[in-house]
N, C-alpha and C positions, 0 to 999 in steps of 0.2 A: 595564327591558328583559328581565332575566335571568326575572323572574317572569310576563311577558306569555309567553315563549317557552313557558315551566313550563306555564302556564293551557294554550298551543294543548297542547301537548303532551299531558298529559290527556286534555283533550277530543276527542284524535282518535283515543286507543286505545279510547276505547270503541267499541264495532263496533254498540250498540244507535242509534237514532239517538232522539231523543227522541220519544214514545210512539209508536213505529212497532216491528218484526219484525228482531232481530238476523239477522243475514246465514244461519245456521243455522236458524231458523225458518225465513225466506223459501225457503232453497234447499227444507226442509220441504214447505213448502206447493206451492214449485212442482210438484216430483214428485207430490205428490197430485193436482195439475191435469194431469199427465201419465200417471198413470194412468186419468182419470176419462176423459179424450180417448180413450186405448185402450178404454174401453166403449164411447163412442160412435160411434167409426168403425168397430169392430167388428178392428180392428188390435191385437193384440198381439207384432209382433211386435219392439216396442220397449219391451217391460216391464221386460226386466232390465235399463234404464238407471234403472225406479224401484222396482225391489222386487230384494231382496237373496236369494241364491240361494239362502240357508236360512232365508229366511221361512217361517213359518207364519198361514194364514187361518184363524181361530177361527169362521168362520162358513161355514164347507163343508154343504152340505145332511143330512149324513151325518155330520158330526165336523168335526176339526181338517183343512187341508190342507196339508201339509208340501213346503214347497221349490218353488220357482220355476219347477220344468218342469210337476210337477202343480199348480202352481195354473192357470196356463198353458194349461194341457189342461182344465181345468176350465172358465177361463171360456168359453174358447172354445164348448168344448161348449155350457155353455146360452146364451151368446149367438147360437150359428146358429137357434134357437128366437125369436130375437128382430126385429121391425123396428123400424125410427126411432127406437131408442134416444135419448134428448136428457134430458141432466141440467141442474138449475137449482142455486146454491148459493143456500142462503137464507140462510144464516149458517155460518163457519169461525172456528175458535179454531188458531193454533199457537204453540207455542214451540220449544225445541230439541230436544227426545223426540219429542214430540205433534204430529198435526194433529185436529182435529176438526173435521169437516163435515155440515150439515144438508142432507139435498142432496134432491129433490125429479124422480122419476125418470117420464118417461113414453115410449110406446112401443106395440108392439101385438105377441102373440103371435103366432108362424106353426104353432106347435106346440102342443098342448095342455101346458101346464104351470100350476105353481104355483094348479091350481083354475081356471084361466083355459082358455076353448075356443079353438082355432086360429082364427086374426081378429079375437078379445077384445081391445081396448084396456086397458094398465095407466095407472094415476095412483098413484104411494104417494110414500111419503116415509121416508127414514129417517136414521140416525145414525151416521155412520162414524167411528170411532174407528181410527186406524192409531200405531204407533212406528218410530221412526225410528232409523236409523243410517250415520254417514257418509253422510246422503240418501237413504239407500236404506228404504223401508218393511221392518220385519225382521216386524210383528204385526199382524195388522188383524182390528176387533170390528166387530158393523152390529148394531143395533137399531132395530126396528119397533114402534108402538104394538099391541099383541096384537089390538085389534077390528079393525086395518086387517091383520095378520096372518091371524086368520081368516077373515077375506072371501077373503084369497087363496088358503087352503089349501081354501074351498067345503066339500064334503060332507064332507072328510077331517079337519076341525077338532073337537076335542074338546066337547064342552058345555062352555060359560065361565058356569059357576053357581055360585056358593058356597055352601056348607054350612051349615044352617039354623042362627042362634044360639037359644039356650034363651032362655026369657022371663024365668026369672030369670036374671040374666048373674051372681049370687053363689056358681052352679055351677061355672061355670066353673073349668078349673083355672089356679092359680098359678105 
């Protein structure tokens, strides 16, 4: 008896549950679903239940954006640029730090931006990389594949050429 006790006992401190999202992951993941909602209703005015108030977004059009009111101000801005915002996830990874999400974005500009003319429909996809703390997102990274990159950026995209290799490659340097 004293060892069946033992056994539950054990088994119920673990907080993981067998191959599922320890409770810290899930709360993770939830706020990333709670931020994703604030893009697509166009709402933020419930972020800082998921982003911590000295976060910073590594993916500002511009640089870094530091802290919670200006990222805030930020999305907002280019989402009034935006209609029918609707995100798809196609695949997420989290743990306790981490969420990562494939997420598959579409929508229709009202503004000229991002290379896109006012009434251009968007389709992309990208990578969001966010960290976490006490639930709260404290960092967040987005990666895009560069040729669906530059389609967006239009005329203002750099030439995507590489630099001729020599025929003999034993020039090459070491």
């Amino acid at each position: 008896m004293a060892s069946l006790a033992l056994i539950c006992y054990c088994t119920s401190c673990n907080s993981k549950p067998e191959g599922g999202l320890s409770a810290t992951a899930q709360k993770n993941l939830d706020a990333n679903h709670g931020i994703v909602q604030c893009f697509d209703s166009k709402d933020f005015s419930k972020l800082g239940d998921y982003i911590a108030a000295d976060a910073v977004d590594h993916s500002g059009d511009n640089g870094d954006i530091k802290g919670l009111d200006s990222i805030k101000a930020a999305l907002t801005k280019e989402m009034a640029g935006i209609d029918g915002m609707k995100t798809e996830y196609i695949k997420e990874l989290a743990d306790d730090d981490y969420v990562m999400s494939w997420e598959h974005f579409t929508g229709t500009v009202k503004t000229p931006m991002m290379g896109l003319k006012a009434g251009d429909k968007f389709d992309m996809q990208e990578i969001e990389v966010s960290k976490y703390k006490d639930g709260k997102a404290v960092e967040h990274w987005s990666m895009m594949e560069p040729a669906q990159l530059m389609k967006l950026m239009g005329p203002m995209a750099p030439p995507m050429t590489m630099p001729a290799m020599p025929a003999d490659s034993s020039k090459m340097k070491k």
